[in-house]
N, C-alpha and C positions, 0 to 999 in steps of 0.2 A: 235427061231427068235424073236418073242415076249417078251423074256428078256432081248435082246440085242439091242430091237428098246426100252425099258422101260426104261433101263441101259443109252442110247444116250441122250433120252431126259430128264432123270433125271438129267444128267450134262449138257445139256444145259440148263436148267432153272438154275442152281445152277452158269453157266456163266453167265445170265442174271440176274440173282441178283447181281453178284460181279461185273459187270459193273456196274450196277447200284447205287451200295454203292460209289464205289468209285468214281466215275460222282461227286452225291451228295458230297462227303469229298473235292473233288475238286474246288467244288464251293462254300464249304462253306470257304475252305482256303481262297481262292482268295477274300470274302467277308469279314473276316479278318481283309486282310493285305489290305483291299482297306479303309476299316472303322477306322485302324490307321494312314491310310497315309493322310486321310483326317482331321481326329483330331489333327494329328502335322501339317498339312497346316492351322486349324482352330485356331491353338495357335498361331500361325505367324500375322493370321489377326487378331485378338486380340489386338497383341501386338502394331501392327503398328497403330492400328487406334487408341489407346490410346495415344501414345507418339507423334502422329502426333497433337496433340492438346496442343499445348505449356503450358495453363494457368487449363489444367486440366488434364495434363500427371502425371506423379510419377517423384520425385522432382530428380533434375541432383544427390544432395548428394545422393540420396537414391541409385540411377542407381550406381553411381561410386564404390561405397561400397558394394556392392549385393555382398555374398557369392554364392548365388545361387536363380535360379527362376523357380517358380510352375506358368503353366499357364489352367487353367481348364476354355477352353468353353464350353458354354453352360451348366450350372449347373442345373439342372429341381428337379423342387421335387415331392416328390415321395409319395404315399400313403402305411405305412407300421406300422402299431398298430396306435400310435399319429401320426402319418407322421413324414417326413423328409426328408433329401437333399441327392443325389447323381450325381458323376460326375467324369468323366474321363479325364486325360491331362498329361502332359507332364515335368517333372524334368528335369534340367540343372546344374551343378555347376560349377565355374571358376576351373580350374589346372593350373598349373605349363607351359599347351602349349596352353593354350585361353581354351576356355567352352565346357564342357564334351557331349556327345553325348544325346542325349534327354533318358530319363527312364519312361516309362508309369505308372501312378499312376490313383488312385482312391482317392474321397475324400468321405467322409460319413456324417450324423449327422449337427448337428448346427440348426438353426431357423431363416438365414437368407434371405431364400426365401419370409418367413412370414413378415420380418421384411421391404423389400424392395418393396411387392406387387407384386413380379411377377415370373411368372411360370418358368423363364428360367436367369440366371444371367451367365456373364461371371468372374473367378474370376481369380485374379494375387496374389500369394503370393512371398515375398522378404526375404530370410534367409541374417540376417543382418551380423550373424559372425560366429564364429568358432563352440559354442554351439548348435549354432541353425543347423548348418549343420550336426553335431554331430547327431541330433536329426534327424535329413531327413535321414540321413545313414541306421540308425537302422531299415529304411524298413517299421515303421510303428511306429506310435506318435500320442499324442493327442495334439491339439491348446490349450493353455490355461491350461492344466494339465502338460504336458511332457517337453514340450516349450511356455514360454513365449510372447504373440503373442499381437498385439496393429493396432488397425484402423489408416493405413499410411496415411500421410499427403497427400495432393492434391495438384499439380500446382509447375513447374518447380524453380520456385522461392518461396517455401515453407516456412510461416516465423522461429521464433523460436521453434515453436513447432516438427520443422522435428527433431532438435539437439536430443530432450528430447526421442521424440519416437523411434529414430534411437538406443537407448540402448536394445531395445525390442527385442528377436530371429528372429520373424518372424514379416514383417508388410503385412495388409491386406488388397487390394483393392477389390472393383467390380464393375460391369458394368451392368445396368437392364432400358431398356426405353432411351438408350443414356447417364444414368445420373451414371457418375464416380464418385466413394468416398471410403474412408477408410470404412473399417465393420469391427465388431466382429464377428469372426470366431472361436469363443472359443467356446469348446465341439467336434468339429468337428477332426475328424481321416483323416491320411493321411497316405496310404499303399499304396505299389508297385503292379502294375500290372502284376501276373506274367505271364497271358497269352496273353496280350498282348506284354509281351516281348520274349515272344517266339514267338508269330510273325511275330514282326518288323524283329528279329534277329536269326530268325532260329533254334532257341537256348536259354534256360533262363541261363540268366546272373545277380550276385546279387546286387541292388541297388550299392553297395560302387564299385564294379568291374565298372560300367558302369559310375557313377559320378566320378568316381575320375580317370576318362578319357584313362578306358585300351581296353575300345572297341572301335570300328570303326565307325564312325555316319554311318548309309547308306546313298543314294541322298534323298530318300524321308526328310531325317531330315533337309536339305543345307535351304531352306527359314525360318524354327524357327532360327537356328543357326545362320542365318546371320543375322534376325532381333535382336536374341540380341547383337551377335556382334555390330553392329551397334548404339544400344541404349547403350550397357556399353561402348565403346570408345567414342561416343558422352558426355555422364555426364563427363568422365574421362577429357577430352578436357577442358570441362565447367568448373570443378572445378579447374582443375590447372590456368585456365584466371581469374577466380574468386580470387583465393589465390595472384597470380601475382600482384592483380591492388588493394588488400587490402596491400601485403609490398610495397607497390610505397607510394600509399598514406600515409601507416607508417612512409617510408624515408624521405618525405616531412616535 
């Protein structure tokens, strides 16, 4: 009787452990997929509240032309040997049927936390063309060694200087104190999240599967997506009114 009352409650403790694990796995999933769905609603606002500023947005050429866009709020830095920056956000690149489903990335390194005075910066970076996207594929690149990367111009109507810098893979803004402007982001690494994409999607999927638009966005991704939708068909607008009323005045 005694080994069969020992035998009962030795499996029941061994049930109440496995409840309990799995409780715990339960909630840390759901904490997860609650901390990415957040960070792709925190790239959205990002995005919006910088382009909602006409004379200190990223210039309509740069939007029009964007191969692709990294949006990382919230960048903190971090104390690790000399210190350094780390930060998680969110890839996009245009296809063939509008902008790829968002791909969770990390960003590492650089000195621009130091450079701007403060503990937390939001950053936007713009893959200008084909190389520079090349380089975003690969899952993992350095700024300034891998891809050639340049502090983007500011302000919708950008002067000359946007032309010269638009040659560049990648151009690079940030956000620290309110105050928007091009950075150098050279040294700094940019690799895909893979577990955050096994998150989002159930499943990891590899950077070029996801950007080059063969997965599915979920809803949580519908506000990033739409805010760049929104800003690429806006520049896109901008610059063909702009070319329009440069041949009028040519024909004249």
């Amino acid at each position: 009787m005694k080994r069969v009352f020992s035998a009962c409650l030795t499996g029941l403790l061994a049930l109440s452990v496995c409840s309990m694990l799995a409780t715990a796995s339960w909630a840390a999933d759901d904490k997860d997929q609650s901390d990415i769905n957040k960070r792709i609603d925190n790239a959205a606002k990002v995005l919006n509240e910088i382009m909602g500023t006409p004379d200190k947005a990223i210039p309509d050429k740069v939007m029009a032309r964007a191969k692709c866009l990294v949006v990382i709020p919230s960048m903190v830095k971090i104390a690790v040997g000399f210190g350094g920056n780390h930060g998680k956000g969110v890839a996009t690149c245009r296809t063939e049927t509008g902008w790829s489903a968002p791909a969770p990335v990390t960003i590492t390194g650089g000195s621009w936390g130091l450079q701007l005075g403060g503990q937390a910066v939001d950053l936007v970076m713009v893959v200008m063309n084909d190389s520079g996207m090349e380089h975003l594929l690969s899952s993992k690149f350095k700024l300034g060694a891998d891809a050639s990367a340049a502090a983007g111009p500011v302000g919708r109507d950008a002067g000359a200087d946007t032309d010269i810098k638009m040659k560049s893979e990648v151009l690079t803004y940030s956000r620290a104190r309110g105050l928007f402007a091009g950075v150098d982001l050279s040294g700094a690494a940019i690799t895909q999240d893979k577990d955050e994409t096994r998150v989002l999607y159930g499943k990891f999927y590899p950077f070029t599967e996801i950007l080059h638009g063969k997965v599915e966005p979920t809803a949580s991704s519908e506000s990033f997506l739409a805010a760049v939708r929104k800003y690429s068909v806006q520049s896109k607008e901008s610059s063909k009114n702009e070319n329009e009323a440069g041949a009028a005045v040519a024909a004249r």
